[in-house]
C-alpha positions as CSV (number, residue, x, y, z in Angstrom):
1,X,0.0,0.0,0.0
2,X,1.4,3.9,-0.9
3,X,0.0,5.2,2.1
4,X,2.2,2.9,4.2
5,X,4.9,3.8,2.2
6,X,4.1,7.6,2.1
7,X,3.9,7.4,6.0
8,X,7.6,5.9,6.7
9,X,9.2,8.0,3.8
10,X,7.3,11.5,3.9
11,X,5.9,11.6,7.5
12,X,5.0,15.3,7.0
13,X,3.2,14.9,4.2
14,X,1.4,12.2,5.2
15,X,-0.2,13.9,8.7
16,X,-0.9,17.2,6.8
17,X,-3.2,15.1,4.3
18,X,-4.2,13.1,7.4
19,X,-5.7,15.5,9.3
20,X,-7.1,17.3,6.7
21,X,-9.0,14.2,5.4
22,X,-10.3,13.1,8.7
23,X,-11.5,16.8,10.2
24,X,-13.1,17.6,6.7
25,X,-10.3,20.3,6.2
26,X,-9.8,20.3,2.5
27,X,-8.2,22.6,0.7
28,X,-9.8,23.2,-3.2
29,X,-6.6,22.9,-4.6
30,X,-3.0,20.9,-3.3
31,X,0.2,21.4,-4.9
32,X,2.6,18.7,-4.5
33,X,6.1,20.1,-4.9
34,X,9.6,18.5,-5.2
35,X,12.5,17.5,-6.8
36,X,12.3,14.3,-9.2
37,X,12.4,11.3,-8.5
38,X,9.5,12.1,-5.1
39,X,6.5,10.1,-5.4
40,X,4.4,13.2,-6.0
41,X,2.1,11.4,-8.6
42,X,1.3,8.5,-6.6
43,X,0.2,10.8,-3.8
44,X,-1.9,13.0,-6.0
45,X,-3.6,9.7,-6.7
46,X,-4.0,8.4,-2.8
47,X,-5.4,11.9,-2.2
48,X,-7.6,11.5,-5.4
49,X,-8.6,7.9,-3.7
50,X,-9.3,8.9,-0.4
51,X,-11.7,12.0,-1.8
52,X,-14.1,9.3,-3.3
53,X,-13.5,5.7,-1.4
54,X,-15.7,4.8,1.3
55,X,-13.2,4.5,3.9
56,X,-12.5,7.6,6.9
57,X,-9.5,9.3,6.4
58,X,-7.1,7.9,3.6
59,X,-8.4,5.5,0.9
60,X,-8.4,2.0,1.0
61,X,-6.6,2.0,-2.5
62,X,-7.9,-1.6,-3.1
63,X,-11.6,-0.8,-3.7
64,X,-13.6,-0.8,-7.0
65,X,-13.6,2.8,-6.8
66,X,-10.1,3.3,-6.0
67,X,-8.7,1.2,-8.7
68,X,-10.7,3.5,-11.4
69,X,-9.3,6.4,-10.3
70,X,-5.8,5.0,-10.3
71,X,-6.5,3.7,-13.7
72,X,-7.8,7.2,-14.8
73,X,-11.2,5.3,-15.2
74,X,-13.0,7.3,-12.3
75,X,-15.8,9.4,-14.5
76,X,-15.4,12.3,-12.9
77,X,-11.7,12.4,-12.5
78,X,-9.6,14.6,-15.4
79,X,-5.5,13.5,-15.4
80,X,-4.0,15.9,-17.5
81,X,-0.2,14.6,-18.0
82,X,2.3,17.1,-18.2
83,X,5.5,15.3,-18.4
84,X,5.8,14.8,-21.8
85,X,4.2,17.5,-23.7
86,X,3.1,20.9,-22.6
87,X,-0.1,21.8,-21.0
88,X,-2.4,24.0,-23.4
89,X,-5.1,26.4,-23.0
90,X,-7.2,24.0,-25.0
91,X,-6.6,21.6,-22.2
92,X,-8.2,23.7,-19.5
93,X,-10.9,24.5,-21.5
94,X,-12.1,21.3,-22.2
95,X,-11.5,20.6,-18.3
96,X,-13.5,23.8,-17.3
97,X,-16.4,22.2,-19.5
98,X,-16.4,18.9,-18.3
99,X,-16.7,19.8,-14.6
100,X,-19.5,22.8,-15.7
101,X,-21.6,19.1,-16.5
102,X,-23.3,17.4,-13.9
103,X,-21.1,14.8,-11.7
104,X,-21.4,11.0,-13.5
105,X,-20.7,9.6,-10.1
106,X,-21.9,8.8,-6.8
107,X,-19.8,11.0,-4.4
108,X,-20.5,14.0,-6.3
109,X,-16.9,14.9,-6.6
110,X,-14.8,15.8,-9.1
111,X,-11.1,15.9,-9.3
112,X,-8.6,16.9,-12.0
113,X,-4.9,16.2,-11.3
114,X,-2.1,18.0,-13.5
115,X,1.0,16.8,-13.8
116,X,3.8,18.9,-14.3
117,X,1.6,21.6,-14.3
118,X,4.6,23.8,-14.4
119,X,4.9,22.6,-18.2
120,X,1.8,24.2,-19.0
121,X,1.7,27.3,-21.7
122,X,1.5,30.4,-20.1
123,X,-2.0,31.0,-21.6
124,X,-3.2,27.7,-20.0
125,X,-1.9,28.8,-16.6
126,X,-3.9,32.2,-16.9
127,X,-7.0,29.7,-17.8
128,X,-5.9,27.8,-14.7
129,X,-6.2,30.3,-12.4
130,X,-9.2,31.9,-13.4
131,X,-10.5,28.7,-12.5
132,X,-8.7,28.3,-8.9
133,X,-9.8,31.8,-7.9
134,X,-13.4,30.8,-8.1
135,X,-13.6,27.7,-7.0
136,X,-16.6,25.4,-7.1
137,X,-17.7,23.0,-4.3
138,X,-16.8,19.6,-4.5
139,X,-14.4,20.2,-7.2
140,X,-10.9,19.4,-6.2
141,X,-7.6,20.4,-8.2
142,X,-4.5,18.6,-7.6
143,X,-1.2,19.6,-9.1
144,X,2.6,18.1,-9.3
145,X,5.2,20.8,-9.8
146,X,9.2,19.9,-9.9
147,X,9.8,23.6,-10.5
148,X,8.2,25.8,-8.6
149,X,9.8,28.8,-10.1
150,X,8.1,28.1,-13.6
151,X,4.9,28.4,-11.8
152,X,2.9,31.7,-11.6
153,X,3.0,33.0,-7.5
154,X,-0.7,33.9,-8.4
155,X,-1.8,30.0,-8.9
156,X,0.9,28.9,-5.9
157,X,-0.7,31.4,-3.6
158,X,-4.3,29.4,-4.5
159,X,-3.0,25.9,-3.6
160,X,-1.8,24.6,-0.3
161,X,1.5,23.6,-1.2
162,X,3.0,20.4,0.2
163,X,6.7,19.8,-0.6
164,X,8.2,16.5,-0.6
165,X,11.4,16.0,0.2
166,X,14.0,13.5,-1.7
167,X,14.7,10.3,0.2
168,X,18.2,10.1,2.0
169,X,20.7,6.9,1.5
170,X,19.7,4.8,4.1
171,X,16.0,5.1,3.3
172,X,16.8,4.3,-0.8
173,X,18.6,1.3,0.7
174,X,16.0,-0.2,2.8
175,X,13.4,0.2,0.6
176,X,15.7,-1.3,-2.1
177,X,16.4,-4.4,0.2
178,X,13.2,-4.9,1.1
179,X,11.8,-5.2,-2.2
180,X,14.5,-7.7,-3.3
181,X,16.1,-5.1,-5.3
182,X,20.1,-4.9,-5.4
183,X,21.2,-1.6,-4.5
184,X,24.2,-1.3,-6.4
């Protein structure tokens, strides 16, 4: 399980999203910052899991529902990747529509994660933040930056930024041994 993981390796992280998910304290928008090689993804998806599964407090992550929003098959969840091309206006647009619709699912929650969001156009990030400045109930933005820097301070100041930190030695080694992998 990643929230096991997440606990041992990024025990800050982990008790800000805790108590925000257990006392209803939700931010509309998180911004998970750090270098490469942090597992910022895969805790934009546990928070995108724990929004919508049943469970109190952090998902389950092996439920029906929590599986479809891992596999980007959650109806009402919008993964915009980042990482390989650039984020464009275009993009946003067509996310702004989709969450103007009525919810497809159950929880009434929608959630659009954005990876590398600091690869988006700068036209796209001016889309992005008219849309952060009015946010809309139950809609939930999540955002992976490596570079904050390349990121407007206007859309920063919107999010509630949660940096990861890289993993020292001895935790790259124990994880390494205890998955059977050779660290060498």
């Amino acid at each position: 399980m990643f929230k096991e993981q997440l606990e041992q390796q990024q025990p800050v992280v982990y008790h800000t999203l805790k108590n925000a998910l257990e006392n209803d304290k939700l931010a509309h928008a998180y911004m998970f910052s750090g270098p490469s090689g942090t597992p910022k993804k895969q805790t934009a998806y546990l928070l995108a899991q724990s929004l919508v599964c049943n469970e109190k407090g952090f998902a389950c992550e092996t439920c029906d529902t929590c599986q479809r929003v891992l596999h980007n098959e959650y109806a009402d969840m919008i993964y915009i990747d980042g990482t390989t091309t650039s984020i464009k206006k275009d993009d946003i647009i067509k996310l702004q529509e989709a969450f103007n619709k009525t919810g497809l699912e159950e929880k009434g929650k929608k959630i659009y994660i954005l990876d590398h969001a600091e690869n988006a156009t700068p036209d796209a990030l001016n889309s992005l933040l008219k849309f952060l400045e009015e946010p809309v109930q139950d809609v939930f933005a999540i955002l992976t930056v490596e570079q904050l820097d390349r990121l407007l301070p206007t859309i920063q100041s919107r999010c509630q930024n949660i940096p990861l930190r890289k993993a020292n030695v001895s935790t790259c080694y124990e994880y390494c041994m205890k998955e059977n992998i050779d660290p060498l």
